[in-house]
One Martini backbone bead per residue (centre of mass of N, CA, C, O) as a GRO file, in nm:
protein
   56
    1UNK     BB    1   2.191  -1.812   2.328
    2UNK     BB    2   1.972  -1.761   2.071
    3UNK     BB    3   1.716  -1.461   2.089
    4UNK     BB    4   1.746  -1.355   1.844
    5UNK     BB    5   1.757  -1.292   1.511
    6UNK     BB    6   1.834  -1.377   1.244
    7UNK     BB    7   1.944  -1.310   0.905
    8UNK     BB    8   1.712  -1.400   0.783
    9UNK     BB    9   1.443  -1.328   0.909
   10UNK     BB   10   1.520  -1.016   0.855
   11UNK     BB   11   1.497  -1.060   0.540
   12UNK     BB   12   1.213  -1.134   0.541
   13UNK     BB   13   1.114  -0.900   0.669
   14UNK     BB   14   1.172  -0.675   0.443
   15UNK     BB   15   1.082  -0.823   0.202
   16UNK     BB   16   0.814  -0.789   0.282
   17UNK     BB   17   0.729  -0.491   0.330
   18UNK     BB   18   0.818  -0.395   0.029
   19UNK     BB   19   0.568  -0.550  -0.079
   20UNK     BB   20   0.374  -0.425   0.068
   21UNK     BB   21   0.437  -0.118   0.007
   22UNK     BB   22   0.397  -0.176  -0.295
   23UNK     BB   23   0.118  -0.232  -0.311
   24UNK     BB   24   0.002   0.029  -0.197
   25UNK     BB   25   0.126   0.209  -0.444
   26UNK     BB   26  -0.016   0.047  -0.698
   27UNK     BB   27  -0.320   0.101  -0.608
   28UNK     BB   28  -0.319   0.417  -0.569
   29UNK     BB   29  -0.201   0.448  -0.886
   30UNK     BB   30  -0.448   0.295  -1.003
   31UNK     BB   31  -0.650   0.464  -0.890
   32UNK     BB   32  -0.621   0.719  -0.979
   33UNK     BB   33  -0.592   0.658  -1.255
   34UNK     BB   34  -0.849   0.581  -1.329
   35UNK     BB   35  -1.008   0.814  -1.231
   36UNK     BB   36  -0.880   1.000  -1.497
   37UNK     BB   37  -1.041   0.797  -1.688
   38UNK     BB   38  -1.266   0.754  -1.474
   39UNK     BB   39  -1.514   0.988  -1.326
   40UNK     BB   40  -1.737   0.841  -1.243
   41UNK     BB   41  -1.630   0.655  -1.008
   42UNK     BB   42  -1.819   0.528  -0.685
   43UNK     BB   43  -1.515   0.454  -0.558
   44UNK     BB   44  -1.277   0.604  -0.581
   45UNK     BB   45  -1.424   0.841  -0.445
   46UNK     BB   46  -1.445   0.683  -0.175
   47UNK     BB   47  -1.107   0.619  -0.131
   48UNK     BB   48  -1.021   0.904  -0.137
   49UNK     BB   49  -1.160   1.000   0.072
   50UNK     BB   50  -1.023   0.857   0.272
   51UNK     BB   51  -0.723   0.906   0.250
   52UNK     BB   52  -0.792   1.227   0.327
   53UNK     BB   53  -0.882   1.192   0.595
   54UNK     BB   54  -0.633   1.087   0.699
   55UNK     BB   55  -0.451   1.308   0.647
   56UNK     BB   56  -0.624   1.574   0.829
   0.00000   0.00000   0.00000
């Protein structure tokens, strides 16, 4: 009575996670960079905010 996980299923879900982490950390990336681009733009200012408060 196999109750645990596959090797499969594990390896698939380790494959998301990895694709999440990377697309969260070029979102943040692209966002830095976009906003030393244009200095204007005040959504990246705003969600700068947001991740500024949540790490304090």
């Amino acid at each position: 009575m196999g109750q645990g996980r596959t090797q499969n299923q594990i390896e698939t879900t380790n494959k998301m996670m990895v694709t999440f982490l990377i697309a969260i950390f070029m979102f943040i990336f692209f966002t830095y960079t976009f906003s030393w681009i244009d200095t204007k733009t005040v959504w990246v200012k705003e969600i700068q905010k947001g991740f500024s408060a949540e790490i304090k």
